[in-house]
N, C-alpha and C positions, 0 to 999 in steps of 0.2 A: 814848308809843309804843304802838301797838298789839301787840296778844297773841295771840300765837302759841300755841293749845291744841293739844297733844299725843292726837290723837280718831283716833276714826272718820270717814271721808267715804265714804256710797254715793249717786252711785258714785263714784270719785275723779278728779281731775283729770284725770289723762292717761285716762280709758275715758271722759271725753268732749268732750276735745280730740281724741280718734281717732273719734269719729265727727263732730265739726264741720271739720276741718281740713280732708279730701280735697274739702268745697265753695267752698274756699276759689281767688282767681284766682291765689295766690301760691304756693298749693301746686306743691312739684315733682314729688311722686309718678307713679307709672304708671296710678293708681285698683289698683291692691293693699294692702289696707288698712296703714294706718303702725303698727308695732312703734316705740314710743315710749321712753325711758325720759328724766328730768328731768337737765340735764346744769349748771344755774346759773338765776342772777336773784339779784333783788333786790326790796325793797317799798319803797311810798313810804306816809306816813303823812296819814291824810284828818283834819284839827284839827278835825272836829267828832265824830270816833269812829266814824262810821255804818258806812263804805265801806270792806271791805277791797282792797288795791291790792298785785297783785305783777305782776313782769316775770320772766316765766319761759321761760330755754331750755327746748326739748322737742327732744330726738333722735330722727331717724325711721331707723331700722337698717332698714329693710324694702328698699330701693332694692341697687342694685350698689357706692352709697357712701355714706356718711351724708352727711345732710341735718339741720342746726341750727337752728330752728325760734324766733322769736324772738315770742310772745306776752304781750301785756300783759292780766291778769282786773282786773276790779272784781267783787268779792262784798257782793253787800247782801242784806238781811234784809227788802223788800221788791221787787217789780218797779219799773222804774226807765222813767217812762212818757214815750211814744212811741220805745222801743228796743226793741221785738221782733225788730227786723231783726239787733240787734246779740248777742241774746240764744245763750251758747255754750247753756247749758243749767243744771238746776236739782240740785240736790246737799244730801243731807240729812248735815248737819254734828252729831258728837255731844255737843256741849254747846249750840252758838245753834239747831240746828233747820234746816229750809230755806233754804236759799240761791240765792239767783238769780245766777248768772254769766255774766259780760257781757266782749264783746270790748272790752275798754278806749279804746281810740282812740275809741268811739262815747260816751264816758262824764264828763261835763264835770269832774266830782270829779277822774278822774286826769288829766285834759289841764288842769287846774290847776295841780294839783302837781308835773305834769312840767315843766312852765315854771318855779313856782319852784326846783325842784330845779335847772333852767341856769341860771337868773339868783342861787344862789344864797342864796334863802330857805328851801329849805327843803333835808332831807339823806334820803339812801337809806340804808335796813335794810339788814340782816340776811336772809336769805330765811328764814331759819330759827330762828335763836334771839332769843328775846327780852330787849329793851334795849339792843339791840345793832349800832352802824353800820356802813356796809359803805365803807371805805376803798378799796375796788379800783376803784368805782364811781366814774367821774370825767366832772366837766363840765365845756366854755367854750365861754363865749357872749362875742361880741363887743359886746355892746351891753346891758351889763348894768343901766342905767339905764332901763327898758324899760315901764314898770307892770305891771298886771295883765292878764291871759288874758281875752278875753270870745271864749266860744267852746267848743266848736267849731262853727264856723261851714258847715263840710260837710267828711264823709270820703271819700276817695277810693283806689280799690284799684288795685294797680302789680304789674306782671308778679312783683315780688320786695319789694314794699316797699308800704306805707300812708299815704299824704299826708291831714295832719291843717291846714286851714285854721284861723288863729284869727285875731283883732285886739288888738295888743298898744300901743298904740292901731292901729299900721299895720297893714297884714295880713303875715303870715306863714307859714311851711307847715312844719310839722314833721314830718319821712319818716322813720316808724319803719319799720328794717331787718327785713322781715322773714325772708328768709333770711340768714343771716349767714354771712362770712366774715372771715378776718384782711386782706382787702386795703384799702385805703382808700377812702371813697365818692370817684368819678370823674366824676359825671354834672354837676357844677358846684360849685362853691366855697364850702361852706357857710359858714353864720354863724355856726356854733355846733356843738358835736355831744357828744353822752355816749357813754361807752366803757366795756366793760365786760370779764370775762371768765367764760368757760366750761368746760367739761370738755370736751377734743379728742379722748383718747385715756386708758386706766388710766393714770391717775398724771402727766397733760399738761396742762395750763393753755393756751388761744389767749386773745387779749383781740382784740376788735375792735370795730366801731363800732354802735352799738344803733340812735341816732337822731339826724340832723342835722338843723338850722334852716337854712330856705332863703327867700330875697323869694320874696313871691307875685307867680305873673303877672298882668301888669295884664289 
């Protein structure tokens, strides 16, 4: 499992997911900068150690209601080439040093493991403590006999949501939520989906849907 060090981060995640987010198409803000605070997620683990991977809620209180904010990083210890477009920004960590953090869907390490994490090879963290799984975190997939991921094969950005192309052998579309809510994805009948939950309110638990598997269009 990867490890979780107890540091420093300048600057820290959420000072620059606040300034990546508001360019984002998925954003719901008014362009008044987003008052952020971390509300849930989970991590998934890269088997070869390199690539940190988390799915992290971020809360934007700045609006007239909150807004749940559904981001997946990979953090690596090098630039990760031909991703600049996907690049949140760079963050000096107090025990590995420089980190370069990346919108995840852009990131083949996690849109690996997000696949085996539905098809059941692999499992979700902990967000936070080390050696530790995260049971709340749940996955199905209809078609768990599936192979491997090659991919992603192009991303695509949605009024509220992020379509990840991949070939598993077939093609497939994996729509990470990015705004979240507790209602059910409606836009068509997915294959598959993870669910998860988050902080709604002091002391309130919602769970809903992270990311569904959908056929790609021919």
């Amino acid at each position: 499992m990867s490890i979780i060090h107890r540091t420093t981060l300048s600057p820290t995640k959420l000072e620059l997911l606040a300034s990546w987010l508001p360019a984002q198409p998925w954003y719901a803000g008014d362009g008044t900068a987003p008052d952020l605070t971390k509300a849930g997620g989970f991590r998934l683990d890269d088997p070869a150690g390199e690539v940190g991977m988390e799915f992290m809620v971020a809360t934007d209180t700045a609006g007239p209601a909150p807004v749940h904010y559904l981001v997946p990083f990979t953090y690596r210890g090098a630039p990760l080439p031909g991703a600049g477009h996907a690049l949140i920004g760079t963050l000096e960590h107090g025990v590995l040093g420089k980190r370069w953090v990346y919108d995840g869907t852009h990131d083949p390490v996690l849109v690996t493991q997000l696949f085996a994490f539905l098809t059941g090879t692999a499992e979700a963290h902990a967000q936070s403590e080390n050696d530790t799984l995260d049971p709340t975190v749940r996955a199905h997939f209809a078609e768990p006999d599936h192979g491997t991921v090659q991919g992603p094969e192009s991303v695509a950005q949605n009024p509220s949501s992020t379509d990840i192309l991949i070939h598993t052998p077939r093609p497939l579309v994996l729509r990470v939520h990015r705004v979240l809510t507790t209602a059910a994805d409606n836009d068509d009948t997915p294959l598959g989906h993870i669910s998860a939950t988050w902080t709604e309110a002091p002391g309130e638990r919602a769970r809903g849907v992270f990311v569904t598997v959908h056929e790609a269009s021919a």
